[in-house]
Structure formats: C-alpha cells, structure tokens
C-alpha positions in Angstrom: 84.4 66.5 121.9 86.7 69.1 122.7 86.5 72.8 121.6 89.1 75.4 122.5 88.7 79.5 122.4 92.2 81.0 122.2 90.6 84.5 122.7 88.8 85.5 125.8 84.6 86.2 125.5 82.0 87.2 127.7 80.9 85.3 130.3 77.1 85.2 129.1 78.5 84.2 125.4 80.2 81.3 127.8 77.2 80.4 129.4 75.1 80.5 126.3 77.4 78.2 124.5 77.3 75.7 126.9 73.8 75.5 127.5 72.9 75.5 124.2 75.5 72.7 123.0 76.0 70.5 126.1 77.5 67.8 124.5 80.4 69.7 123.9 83.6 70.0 126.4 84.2 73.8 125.8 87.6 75.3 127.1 87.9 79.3 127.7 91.1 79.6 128.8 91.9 82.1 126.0 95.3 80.8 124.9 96.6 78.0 122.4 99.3 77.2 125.1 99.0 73.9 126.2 96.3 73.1 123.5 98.7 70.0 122.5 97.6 67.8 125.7 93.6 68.9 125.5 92.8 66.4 122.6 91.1 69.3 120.9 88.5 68.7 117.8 87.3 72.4 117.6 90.1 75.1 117.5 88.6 78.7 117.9 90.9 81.1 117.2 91.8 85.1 115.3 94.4 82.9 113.2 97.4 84.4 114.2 98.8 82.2 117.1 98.2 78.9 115.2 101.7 78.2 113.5 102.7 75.1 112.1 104.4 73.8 115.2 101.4 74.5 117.1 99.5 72.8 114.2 101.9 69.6 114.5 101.1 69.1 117.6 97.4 69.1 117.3 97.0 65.5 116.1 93.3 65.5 117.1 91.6 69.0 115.1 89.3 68.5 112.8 87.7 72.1 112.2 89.4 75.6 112.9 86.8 78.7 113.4 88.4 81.8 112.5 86.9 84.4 114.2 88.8 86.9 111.7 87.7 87.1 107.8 91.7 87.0 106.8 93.5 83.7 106.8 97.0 84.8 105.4 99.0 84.3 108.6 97.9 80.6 109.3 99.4 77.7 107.9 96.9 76.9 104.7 99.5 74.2 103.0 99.4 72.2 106.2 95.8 72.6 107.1 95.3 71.6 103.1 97.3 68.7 103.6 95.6 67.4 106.7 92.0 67.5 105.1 91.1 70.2 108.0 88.3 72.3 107.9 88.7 76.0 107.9 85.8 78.6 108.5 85.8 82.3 109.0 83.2 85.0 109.3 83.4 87.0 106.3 80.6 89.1 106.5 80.3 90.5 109.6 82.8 92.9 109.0 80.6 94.9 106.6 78.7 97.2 109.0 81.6 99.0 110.8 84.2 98.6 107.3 81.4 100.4 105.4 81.2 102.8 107.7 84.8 103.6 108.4 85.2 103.6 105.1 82.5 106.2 104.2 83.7 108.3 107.7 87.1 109.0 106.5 85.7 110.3 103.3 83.0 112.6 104.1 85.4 114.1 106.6 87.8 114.4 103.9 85.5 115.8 101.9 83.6 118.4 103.9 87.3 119.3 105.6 86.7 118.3 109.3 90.2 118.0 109.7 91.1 121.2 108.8 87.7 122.5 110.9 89.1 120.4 113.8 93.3 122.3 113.3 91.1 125.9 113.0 89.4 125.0 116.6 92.8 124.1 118.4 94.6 127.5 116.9 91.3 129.5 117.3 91.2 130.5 113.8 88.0 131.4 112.2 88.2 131.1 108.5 86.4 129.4 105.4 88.2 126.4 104.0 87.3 124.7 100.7 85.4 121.7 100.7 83.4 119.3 97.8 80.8 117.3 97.8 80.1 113.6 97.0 77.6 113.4 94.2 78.7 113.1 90.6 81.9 111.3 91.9 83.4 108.0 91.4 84.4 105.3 93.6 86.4 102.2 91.7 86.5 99.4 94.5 89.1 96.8 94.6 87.1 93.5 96.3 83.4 93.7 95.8 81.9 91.1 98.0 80.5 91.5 100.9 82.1 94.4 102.7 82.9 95.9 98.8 78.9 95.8 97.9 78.0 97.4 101.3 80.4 100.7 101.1 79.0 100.7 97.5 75.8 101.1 98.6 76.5 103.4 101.2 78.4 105.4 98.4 75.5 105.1 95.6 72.7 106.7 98.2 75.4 109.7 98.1 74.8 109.5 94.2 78.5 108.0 94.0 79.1 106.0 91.0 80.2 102.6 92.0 82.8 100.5 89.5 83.9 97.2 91.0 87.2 95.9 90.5 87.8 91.8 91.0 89.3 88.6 89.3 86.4 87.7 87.6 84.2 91.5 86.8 81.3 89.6 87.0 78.4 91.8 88.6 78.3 92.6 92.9 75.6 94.2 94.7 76.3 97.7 95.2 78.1 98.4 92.0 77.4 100.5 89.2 79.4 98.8 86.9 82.1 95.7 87.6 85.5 95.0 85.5 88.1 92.7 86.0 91.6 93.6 87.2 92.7 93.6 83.4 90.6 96.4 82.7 91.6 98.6 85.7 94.4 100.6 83.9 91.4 101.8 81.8 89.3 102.9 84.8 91.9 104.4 87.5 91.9 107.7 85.4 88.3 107.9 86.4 88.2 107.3 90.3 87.9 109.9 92.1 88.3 107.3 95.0 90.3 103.8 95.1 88.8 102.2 98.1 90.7 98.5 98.5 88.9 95.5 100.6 90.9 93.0 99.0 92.5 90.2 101.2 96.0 88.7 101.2 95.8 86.1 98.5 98.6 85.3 95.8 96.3 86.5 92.9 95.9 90.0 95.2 99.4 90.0 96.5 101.7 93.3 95.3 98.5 94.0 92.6 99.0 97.5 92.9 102.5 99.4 91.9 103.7 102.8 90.9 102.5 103.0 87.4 98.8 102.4 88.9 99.1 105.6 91.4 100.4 107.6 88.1 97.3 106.6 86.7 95.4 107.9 89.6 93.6 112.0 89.3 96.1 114.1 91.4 93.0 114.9 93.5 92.2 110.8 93.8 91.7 109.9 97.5 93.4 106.1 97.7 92.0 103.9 100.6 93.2 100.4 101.8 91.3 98.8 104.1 92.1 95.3 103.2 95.7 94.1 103.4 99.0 95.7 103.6 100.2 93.9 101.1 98.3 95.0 98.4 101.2 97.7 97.3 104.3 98.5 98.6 104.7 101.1 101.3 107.5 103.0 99.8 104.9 103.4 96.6 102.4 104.9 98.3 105.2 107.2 100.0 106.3 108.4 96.8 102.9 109.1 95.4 101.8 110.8 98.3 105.2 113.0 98.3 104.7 113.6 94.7 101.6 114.9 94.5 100.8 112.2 91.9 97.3 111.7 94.3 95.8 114.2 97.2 95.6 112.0 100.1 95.8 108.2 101.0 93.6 106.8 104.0 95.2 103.7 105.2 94.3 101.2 107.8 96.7 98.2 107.1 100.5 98.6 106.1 103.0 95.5 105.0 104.4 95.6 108.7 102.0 96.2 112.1 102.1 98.3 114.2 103.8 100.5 112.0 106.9 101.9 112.5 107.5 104.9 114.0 110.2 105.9 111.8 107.7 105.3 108.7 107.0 108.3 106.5 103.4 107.7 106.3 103.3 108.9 109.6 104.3 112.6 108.8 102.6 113.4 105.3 99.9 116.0 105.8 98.1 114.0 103.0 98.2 110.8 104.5 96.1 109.7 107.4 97.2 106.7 109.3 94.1 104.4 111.2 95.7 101.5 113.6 94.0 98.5 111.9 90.7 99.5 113.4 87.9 99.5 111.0 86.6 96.3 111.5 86.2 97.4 115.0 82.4 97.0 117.0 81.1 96.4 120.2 78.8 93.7 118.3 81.7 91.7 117.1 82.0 88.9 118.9 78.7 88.6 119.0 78.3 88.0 115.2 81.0 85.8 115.1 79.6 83.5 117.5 76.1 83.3 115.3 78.3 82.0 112.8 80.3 79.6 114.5 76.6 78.4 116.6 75.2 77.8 112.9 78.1 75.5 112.1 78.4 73.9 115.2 74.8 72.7 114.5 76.0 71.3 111.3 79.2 70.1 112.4 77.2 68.0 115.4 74.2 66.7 113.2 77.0 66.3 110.2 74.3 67.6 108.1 74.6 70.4 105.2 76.8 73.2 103.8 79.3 74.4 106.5 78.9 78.7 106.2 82.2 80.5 105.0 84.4 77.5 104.3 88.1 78.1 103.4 90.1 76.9 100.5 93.0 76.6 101.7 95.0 76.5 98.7 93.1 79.6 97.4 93.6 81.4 100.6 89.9 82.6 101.2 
C-alpha cells in the first residue's frame, strides 16, 4: 500500500512513520508530480495541488488526508463521485487561531500600534485606549476554533454570541443564534470575529447592509475565508467610517494585490494568511492522520474529521 506526502516533513516525523506503520510504502518526495505512475492508495496533501486532472489520473486513491482544515480548492464533486474518502484536521488550528485572534485585539485595544508609531518618531504622549470587559464579541463559525477564541474572550469578561446555520449551543458562547437572527445582533458587537469556511451556505454571507449594521467603533475580523464578503465592501465600510477598523487575514484573491486599498487604510490591518501558523503544526496533523491510519489498516471504526464532499466540510 502506497502513501504519498506532497509536502515536505521532518525527517524524525519520516522515521517515526515508518517504523510505526511498516506495512506501508511511504513516499516523501514532497510533490504530486509523477504521483500518476506510483499506484498511490494514501494521498497526503494541503489540498491545493490536487486538481481534477491530477485526480483523473489517480485511478488507485482511496483516502486523501488534508493536512489543512479548508477543502474549497479541491475537487469535492469528483472525489464525491468516486466514493473517496476525504479527512482533514480541523481542530488543530484552534491554539494559534485563538490566539491571533485575541493578539490583534488586545493590541487594538490597549493602542500598541499607536505606542509602537510614538517609539519610531520619538514622541512621548498619552493615547486613548479601552478595555475588554463589558464588551461583545458575535462570532461567525463556533466550532472548534469559534468556541476556543470564545473562551479566551469570556476569561476577559467578553460576552460571547455565536453565529452558525443551526444557533444550536457551542462551547465558549454566551449565547448562540442562527444566521437569520444576525441582523438583530450586529448592532450589539462590539467585535465580528469570522472563522467560517468556504462553503456554499457561507459563501458571499456577509454584504454592505450587514457592515451598516455594525457600531462605527465595531472591530470586524475574518480569519476564515475570503470569500465570506466582498473586498470592495469591506473597502467602503472602512473608508466610510461605517466601522473603526477591520483585521483581516484572508482576502477573495492571495497574496493580495499590491494595488488593493486594504493595504493603505490606517483602519485596516492586513495579516498574510498566517494565523493558523505554529511550530507544532505538523506535528498535530500527523497525530491525526497516525489515528486514522490505524483505522484505515485494521478497517475498524469512525475515521476522525471525515469530509462531506458535497457539503464542503
């Protein structure tokens, strides 16, 4: 049994795999080029270099580990079709997320930026800054990464309303609704923190007449996928003053253009796609895919973090 890593890892995490499963034929030579004449089973990848004419040509892959928790750029419909299991590692992202997430706004909030500009120009003078408790947070997605920046948030006494499909109750939430409620609660926030992925029930959820919505002092935070709103939205509610600042770490093309707006609004910071980002990542992912290569070789029990394809997560 073949499995292929299209993405290079340490050599100890090599050495560990293959002692620990020896009756698998692992391949790291980090690329899906070439994967056609491998006769590969078990396709580890990040997603985004399996297409479907990479797909077509794997007539032998049962079970594709995505070492990424979004899914949006493979080829779902085809992997549907083919009966192929898809897995991902939702979860592990919820550490350094969280903490990204709650970074960006107690430096927002206790003016670091502004304490940071002050250093370079050798000013010394008092700036205004605010503090967390008595707020509220309204966050879009509350599953795993959602419930652990709402916890982070409630030990600042933050209020914690979570916004999904369903509004049934997540850990880390103060109070859940359903996106037909969230015209009600936007007026509230004082931050819109988004963890949503790409699916088409999320896709475009957010447009102009939500940011009107929003406090003019509201701090608006995607972290999940750049299509959640349009760009050119977010520009105009930012130049507008209909909001005070937007911390965004995904945008509807990557990298993002130079020639973007986003890039010169004082109340806008820009983050590179980086707050999954941790020195432990691989790591985690690879307890993940070890539990389900267990499974998947003693064809026994529930797979972890299976994929509906034709949900999208």
């Amino acid at each position: 049994m073949n499995a292929l890593f299209t993405f290079p890892i340490k050599e100890q995490f090599q050495m560990e795999l293959v002692e620990q499963f020896p009756q698998i034929h692992f391949d790291f030579s980090n690329t899906i080029e070439g994967a056609k004449d491998k006769n590969i089973t078990i396709l580890i990848t990040y997603g985004m270099d399996l297409t479907k004419e990479i797909l077509d040509t794997l007539t032998e892959v049962k079970w594709i580990m995505v070492a990424s928790a979004g899914v949006d750029k493979m080829p779902l419909q085809q992997l549907g079709e083919r009966g192929i299991l898809v897995t991902n590692v939702s979860g592990i992202h919820k550490t350094p997320m969280a903490e990204s997430v709650l970074a960006h706004i107690l430096s927002l909030n206790r003016a670091l930026p502004v304490i940071q500009e002050q250093q370079k120009q050798k000013v010394w003078e008092k700036m205004k800054s605010g503090e967390l408790r008595g707020s509220k947070a309204m966050i879009l997605g509350p599953g795993a990464i959602g419930g652990e920046i709402g916890r982070l948030l409630q030990a600042f006494g933050v209020h914690t309303i979570g916004c999904s499909r369903s509004g049934s109750a997540h850990d880390g939430m103060s109070e859940d609704i359903s996106f037909s409620h969230i015209d009600t609660y936007l007026p509230e926030a004082d931050y819109v923190i988004s963890v949503l992925p790409s699916t088409q029930e999320t896709r475009w959820i957010l447009d102009g007449s939500h940011f009107q919505k929003m406090k003019d002092t509201a701090t608006f935070m995607n972290f999940g996928r750049g299509d959640l709103v349009k760009e050119q939205v977010i520009v105009e509610a930012l130049e507008q003053e209909e909001i005070g600042h937007a911390v965004l770490d995904v945008f509807e093309q990557e990298p993002l253009p130079v020639e973007s707006p986003l890039w010169q609004l004082a109340n806008c910071t820009v983050s590179p796609h980086v707050s999954a980002l941790s020195a432990k990542y691989i790591e985690r992912a690879l307890e993940i895919f070890k539990e389900n290569l267990t499974l998947w070789i003693s064809e026994s029990g529930e797979y972890k973090n299976v994929i509906e394809t034709a949900r999208g997560y």
